[in-house]
PyMOL CGO cylinders between C-alpha atoms (Angstrom):
from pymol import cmd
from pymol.cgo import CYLINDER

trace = [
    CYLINDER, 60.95, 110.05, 73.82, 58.42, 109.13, 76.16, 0.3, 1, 1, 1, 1, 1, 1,
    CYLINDER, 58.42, 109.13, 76.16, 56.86, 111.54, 78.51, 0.3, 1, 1, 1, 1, 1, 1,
    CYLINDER, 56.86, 111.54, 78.51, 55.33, 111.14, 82.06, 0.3, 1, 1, 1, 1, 1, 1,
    CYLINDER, 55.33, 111.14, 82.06, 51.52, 111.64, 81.31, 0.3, 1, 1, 1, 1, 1, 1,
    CYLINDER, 51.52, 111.64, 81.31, 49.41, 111.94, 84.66, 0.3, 1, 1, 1, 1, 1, 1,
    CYLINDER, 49.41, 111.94, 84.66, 46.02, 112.68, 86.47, 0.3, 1, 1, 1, 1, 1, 1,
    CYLINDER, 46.02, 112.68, 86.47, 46.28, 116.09, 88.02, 0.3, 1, 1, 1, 1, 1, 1,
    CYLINDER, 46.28, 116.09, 88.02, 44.78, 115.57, 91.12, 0.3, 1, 1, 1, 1, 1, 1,
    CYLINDER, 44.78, 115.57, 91.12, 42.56, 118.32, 93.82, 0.3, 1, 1, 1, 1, 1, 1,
    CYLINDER, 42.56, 118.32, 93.82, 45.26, 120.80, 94.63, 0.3, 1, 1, 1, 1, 1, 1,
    CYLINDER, 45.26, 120.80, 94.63, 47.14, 120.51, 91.25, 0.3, 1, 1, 1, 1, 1, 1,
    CYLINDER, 47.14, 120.51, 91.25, 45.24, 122.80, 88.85, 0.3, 1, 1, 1, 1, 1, 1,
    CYLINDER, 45.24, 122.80, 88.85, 47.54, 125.24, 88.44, 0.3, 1, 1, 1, 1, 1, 1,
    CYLINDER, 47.54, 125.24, 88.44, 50.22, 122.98, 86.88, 0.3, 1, 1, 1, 1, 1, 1,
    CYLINDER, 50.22, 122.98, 86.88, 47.84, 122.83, 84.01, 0.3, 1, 1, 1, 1, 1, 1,
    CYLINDER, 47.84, 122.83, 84.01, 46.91, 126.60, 84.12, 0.3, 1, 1, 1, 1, 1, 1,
    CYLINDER, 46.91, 126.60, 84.12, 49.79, 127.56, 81.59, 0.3, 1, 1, 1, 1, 1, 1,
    CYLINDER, 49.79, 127.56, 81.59, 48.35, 125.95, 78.88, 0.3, 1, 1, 1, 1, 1, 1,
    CYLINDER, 48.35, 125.95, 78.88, 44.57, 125.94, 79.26, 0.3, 1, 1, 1, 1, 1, 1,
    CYLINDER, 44.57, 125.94, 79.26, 44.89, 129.91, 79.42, 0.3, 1, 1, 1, 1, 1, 1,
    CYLINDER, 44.89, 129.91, 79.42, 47.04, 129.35, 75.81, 0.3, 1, 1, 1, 1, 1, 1,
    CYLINDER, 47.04, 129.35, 75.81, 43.28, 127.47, 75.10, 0.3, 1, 1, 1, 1, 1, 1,
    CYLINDER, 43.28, 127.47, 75.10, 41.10, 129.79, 77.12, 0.3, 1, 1, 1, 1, 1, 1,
    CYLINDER, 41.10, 129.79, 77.12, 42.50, 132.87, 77.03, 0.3, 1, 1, 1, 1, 1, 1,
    CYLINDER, 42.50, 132.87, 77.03, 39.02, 134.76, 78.17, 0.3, 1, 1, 1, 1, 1, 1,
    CYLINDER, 39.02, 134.76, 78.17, 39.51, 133.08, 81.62, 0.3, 1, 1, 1, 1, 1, 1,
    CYLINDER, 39.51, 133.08, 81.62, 41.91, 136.05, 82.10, 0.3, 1, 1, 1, 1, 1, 1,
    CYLINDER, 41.91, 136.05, 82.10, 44.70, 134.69, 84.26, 0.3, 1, 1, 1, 1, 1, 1,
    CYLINDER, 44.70, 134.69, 84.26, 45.91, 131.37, 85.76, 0.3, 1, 1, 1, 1, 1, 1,
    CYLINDER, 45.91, 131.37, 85.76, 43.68, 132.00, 89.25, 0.3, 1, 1, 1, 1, 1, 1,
    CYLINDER, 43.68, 132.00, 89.25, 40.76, 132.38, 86.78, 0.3, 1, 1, 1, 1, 1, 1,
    CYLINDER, 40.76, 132.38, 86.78, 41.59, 129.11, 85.27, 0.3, 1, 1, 1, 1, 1, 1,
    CYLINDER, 41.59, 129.11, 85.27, 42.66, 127.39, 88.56, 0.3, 1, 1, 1, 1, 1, 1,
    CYLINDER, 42.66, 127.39, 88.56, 38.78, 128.71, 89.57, 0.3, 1, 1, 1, 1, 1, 1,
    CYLINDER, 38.78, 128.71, 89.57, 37.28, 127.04, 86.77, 0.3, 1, 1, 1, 1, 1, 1,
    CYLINDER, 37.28, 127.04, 86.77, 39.16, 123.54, 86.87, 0.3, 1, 1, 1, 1, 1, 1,
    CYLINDER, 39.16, 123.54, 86.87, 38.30, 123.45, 90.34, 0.3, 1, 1, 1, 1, 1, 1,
    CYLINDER, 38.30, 123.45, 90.34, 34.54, 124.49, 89.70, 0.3, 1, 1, 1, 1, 1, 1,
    CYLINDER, 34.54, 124.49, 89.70, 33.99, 121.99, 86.71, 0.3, 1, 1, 1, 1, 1, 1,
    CYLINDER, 33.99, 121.99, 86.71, 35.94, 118.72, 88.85, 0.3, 1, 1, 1, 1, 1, 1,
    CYLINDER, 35.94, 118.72, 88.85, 32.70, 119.16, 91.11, 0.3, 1, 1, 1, 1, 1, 1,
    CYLINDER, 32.70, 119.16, 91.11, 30.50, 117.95, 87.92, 0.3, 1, 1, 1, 1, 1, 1,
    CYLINDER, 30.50, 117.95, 87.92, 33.20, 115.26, 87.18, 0.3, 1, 1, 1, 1, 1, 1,
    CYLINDER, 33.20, 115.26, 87.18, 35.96, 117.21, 85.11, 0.3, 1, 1, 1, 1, 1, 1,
    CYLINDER, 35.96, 117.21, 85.11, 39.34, 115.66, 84.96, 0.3, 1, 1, 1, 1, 1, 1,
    CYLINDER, 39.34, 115.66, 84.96, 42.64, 116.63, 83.57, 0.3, 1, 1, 1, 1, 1, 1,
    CYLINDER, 42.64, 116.63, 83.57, 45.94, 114.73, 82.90, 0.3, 1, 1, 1, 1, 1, 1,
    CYLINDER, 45.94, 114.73, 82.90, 48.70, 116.30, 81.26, 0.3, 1, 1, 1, 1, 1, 1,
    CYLINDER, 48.70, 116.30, 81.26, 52.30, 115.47, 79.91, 0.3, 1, 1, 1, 1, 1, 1,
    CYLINDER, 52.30, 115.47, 79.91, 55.07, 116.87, 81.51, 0.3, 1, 1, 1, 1, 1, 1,
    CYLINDER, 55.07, 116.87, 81.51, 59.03, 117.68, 80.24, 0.3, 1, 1, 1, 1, 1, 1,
    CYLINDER, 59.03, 117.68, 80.24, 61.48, 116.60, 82.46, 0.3, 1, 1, 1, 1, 1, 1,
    CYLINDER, 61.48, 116.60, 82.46, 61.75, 118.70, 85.42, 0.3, 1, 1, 1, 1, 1, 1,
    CYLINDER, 61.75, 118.70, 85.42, 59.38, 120.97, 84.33, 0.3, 1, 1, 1, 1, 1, 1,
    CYLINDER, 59.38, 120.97, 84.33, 56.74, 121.24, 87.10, 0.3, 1, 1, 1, 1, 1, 1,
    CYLINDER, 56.74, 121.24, 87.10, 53.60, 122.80, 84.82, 0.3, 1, 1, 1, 1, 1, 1,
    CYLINDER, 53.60, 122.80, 84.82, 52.13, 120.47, 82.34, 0.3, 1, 1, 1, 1, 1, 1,
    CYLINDER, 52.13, 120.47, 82.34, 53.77, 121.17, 78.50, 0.3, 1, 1, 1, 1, 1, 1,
    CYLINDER, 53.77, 121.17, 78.50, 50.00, 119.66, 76.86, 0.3, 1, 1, 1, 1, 1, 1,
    CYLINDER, 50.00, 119.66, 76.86, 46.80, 118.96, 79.24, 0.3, 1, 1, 1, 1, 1, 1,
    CYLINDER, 46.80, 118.96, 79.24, 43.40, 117.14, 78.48, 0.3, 1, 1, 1, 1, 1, 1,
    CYLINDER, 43.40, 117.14, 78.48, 40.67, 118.20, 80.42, 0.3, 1, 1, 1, 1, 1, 1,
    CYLINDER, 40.67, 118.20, 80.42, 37.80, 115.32, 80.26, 0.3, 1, 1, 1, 1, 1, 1,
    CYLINDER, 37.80, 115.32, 80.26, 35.11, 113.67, 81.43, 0.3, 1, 1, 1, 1, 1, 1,
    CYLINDER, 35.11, 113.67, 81.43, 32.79, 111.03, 81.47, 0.3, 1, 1, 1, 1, 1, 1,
    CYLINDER, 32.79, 111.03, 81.47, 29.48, 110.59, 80.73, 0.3, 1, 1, 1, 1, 1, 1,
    CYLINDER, 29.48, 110.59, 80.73, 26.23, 108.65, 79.33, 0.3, 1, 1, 1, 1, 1, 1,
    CYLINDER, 26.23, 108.65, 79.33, 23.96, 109.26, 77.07, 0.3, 1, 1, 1, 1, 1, 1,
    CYLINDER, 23.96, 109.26, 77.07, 20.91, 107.49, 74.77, 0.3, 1, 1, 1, 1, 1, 1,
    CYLINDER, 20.91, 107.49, 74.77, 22.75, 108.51, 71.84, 0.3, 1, 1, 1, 1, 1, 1,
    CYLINDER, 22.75, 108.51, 71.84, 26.37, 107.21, 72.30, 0.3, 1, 1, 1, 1, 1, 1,
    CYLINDER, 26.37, 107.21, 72.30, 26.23, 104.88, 75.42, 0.3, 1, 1, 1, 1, 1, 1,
    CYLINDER, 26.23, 104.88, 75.42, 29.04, 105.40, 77.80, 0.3, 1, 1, 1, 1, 1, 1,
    CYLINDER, 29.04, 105.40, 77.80, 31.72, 107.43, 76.37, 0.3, 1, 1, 1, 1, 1, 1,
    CYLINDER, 31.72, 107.43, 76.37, 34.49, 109.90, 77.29, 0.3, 1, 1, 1, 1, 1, 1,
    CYLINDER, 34.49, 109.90, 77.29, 34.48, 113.38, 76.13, 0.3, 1, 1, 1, 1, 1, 1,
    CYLINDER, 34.48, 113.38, 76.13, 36.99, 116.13, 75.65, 0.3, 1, 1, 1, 1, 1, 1,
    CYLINDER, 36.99, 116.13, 75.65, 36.59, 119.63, 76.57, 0.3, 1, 1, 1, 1, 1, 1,
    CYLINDER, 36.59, 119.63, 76.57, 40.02, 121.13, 76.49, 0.3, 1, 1, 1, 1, 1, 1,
    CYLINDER, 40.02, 121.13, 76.49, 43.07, 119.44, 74.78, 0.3, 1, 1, 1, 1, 1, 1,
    CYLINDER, 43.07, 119.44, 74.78, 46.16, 121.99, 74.15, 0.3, 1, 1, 1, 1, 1, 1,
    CYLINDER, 46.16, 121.99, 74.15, 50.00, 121.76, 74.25, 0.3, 1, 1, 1, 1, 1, 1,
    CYLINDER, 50.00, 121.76, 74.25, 51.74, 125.21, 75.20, 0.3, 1, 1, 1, 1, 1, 1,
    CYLINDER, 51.74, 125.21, 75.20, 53.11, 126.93, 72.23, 0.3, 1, 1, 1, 1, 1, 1,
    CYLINDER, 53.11, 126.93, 72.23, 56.73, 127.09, 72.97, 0.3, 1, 1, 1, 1, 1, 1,
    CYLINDER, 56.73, 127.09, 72.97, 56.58, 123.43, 73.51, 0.3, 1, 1, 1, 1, 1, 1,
    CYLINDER, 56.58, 123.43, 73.51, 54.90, 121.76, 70.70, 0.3, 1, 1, 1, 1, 1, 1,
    CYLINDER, 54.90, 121.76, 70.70, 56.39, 118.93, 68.25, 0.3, 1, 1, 1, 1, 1, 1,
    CYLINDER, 56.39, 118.93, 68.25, 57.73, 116.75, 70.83, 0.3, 1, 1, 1, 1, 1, 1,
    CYLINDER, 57.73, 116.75, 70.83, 54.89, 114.57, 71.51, 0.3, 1, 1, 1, 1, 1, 1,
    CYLINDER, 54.89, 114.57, 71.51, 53.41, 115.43, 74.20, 0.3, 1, 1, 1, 1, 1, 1,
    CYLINDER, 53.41, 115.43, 74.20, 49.53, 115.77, 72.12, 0.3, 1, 1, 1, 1, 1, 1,
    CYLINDER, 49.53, 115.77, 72.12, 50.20, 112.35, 70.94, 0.3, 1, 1, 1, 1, 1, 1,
    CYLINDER, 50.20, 112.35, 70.94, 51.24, 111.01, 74.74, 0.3, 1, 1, 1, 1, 1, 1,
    CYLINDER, 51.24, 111.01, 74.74, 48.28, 113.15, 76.24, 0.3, 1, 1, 1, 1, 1, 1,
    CYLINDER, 48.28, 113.15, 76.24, 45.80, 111.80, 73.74, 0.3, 1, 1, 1, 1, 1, 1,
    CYLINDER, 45.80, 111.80, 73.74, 46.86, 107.62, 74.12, 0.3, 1, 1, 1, 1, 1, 1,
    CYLINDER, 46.86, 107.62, 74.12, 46.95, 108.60, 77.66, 0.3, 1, 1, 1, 1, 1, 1,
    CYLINDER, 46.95, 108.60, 77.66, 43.07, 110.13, 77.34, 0.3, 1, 1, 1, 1, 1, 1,
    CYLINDER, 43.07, 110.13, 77.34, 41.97, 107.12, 74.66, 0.3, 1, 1, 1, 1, 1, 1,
    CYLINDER, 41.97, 107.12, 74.66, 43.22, 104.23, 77.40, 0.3, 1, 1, 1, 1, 1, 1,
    CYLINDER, 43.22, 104.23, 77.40, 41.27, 105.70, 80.04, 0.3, 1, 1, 1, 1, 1, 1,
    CYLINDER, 41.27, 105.70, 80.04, 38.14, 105.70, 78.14, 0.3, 1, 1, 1, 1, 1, 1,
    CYLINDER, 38.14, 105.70, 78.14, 38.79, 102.05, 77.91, 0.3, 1, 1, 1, 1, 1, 1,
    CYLINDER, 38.79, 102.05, 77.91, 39.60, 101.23, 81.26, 0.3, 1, 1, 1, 1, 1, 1,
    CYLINDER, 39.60, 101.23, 81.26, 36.33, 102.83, 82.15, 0.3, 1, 1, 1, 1, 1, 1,
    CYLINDER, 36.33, 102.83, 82.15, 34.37, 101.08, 79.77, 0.3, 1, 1, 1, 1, 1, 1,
    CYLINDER, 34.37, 101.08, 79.77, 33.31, 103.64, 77.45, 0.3, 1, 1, 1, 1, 1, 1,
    CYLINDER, 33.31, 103.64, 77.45, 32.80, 102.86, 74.07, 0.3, 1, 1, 1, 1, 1, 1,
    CYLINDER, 32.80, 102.86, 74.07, 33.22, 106.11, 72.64, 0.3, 1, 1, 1, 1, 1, 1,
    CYLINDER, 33.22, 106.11, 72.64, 35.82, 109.40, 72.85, 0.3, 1, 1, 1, 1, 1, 1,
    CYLINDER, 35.82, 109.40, 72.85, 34.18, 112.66, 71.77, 0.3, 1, 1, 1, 1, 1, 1,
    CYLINDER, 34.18, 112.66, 71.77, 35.37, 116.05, 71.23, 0.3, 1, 1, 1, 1, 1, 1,
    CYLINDER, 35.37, 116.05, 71.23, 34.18, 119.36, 70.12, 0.3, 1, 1, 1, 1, 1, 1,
    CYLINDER, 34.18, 119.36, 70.12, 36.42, 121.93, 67.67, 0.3, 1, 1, 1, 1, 1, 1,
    CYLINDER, 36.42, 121.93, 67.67, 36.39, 125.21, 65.99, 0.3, 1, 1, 1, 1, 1, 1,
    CYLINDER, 36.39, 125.21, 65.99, 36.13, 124.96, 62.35, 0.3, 1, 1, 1, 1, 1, 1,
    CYLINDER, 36.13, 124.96, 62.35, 38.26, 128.52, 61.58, 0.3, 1, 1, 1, 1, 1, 1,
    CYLINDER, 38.26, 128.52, 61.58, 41.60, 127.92, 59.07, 0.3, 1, 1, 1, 1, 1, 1,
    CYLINDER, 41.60, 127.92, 59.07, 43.69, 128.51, 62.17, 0.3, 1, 1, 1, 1, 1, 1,
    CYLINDER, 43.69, 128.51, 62.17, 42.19, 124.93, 63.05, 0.3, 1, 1, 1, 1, 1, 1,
    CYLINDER, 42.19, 124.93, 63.05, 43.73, 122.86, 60.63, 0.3, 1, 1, 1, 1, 1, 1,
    CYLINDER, 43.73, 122.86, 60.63, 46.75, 121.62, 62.29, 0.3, 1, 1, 1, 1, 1, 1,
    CYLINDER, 46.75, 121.62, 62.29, 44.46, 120.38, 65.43, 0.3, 1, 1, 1, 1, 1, 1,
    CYLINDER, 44.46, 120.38, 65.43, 41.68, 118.70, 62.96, 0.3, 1, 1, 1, 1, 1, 1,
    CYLINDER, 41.68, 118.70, 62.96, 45.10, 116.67, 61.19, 0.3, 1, 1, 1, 1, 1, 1,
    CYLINDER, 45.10, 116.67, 61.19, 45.88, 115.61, 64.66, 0.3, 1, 1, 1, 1, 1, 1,
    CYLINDER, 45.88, 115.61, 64.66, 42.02, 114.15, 65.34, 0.3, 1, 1, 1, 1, 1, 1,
    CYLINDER, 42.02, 114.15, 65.34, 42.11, 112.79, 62.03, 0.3, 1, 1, 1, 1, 1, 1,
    CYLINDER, 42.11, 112.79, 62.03, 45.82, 111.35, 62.84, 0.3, 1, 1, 1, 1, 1, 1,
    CYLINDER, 45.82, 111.35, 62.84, 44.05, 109.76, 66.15, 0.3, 1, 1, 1, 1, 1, 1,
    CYLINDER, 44.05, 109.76, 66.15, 41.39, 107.95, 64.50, 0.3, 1, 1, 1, 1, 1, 1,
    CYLINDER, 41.39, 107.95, 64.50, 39.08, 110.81, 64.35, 0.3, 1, 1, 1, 1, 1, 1,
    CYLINDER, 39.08, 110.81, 64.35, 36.52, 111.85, 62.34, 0.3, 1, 1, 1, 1, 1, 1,
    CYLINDER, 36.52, 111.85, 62.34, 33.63, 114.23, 61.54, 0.3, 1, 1, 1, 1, 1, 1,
    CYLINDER, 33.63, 114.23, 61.54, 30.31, 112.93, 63.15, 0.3, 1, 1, 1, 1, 1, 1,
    CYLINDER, 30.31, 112.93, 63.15, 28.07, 115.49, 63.81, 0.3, 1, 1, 1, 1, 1, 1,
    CYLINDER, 28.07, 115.49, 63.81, 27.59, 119.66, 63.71, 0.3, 1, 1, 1, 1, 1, 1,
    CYLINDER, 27.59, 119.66, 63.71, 27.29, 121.15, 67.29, 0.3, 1, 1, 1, 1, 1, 1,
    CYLINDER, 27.29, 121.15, 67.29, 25.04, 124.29, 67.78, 0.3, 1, 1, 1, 1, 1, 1,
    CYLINDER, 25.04, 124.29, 67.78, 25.07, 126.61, 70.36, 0.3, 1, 1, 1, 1, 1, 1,
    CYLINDER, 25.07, 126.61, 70.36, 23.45, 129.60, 71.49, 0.3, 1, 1, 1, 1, 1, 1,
    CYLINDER, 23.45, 129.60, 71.49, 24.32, 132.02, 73.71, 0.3, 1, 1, 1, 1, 1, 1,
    CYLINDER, 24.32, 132.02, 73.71, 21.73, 132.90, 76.93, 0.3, 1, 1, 1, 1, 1, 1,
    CYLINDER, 21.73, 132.90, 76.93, 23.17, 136.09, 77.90, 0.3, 1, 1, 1, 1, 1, 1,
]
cmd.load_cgo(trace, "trace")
């Protein structure tokens, strides 16, 4: 089946508010995610998402963006990449994803990057990074400043 992938555009945050707060459930509510989405698209965040017919909220969302660096040149990276619970299995990662990896290419980048939790109830996302072409490049630290 193939599913209508998009850019959600200024204005259209809350159509992927259902399933970042499945992602980011510490943003509270869909106004707090709507508030971030529109916060973070002032630095260059993006999101697409997939859509089921007549279903106006996105059923899986990528939020993304761009970027440069010394160490990987101009590449694309992935913050947020989730398909709502009651709607996953159909495809709409996969369609999301292909939709994400293409526009890396059209903008020239020569890298996708991403960023994931390593608990067990991460498996079934690292088999679908591995599934994409994926793989294991680096650790990521963090620490916190508050």
């Amino acid at each position: 089946m193939a599913h209508e992938v998009r850019e959600l555009g200024a204005g259209e945050s809350h159509r992927a508010a259902a399933a970042l707060l499945e992602l980011r459930p510490h943003l509270g509510s869909a106004d707090g995610v709507v508030a971030r989405v529109d916060a973070a698209r002032a630095a260059g965040y993006r999101v697409a998402g997939s859509f089921e017919p007549g279903d106006l909220d996105a059923a899986a969302v990528a939020g993304f963006w761009a970027g440069e660096n010394l160490a990987w040149g101009r590449f694309l990276y992935v913050d947020d990449l989730v398909t709502r619970a009651a709607l996953r299995g159909r495809g709409h990662a996969d369609a999301v994803m292909a939709w994400v990896v293409e526009e890396a290419r059209r903008l020239g980048c020569e890298q996708l990057h991403l960023d994931s939790g390593v608990g067990a109830d991460r498996a079934d996302a690292h088999r679908f990074y591995f599934r994409h072409g994926m793989r294991i490049a680096a650790y990521h630290f963090a620490r916190g400043l508050r």
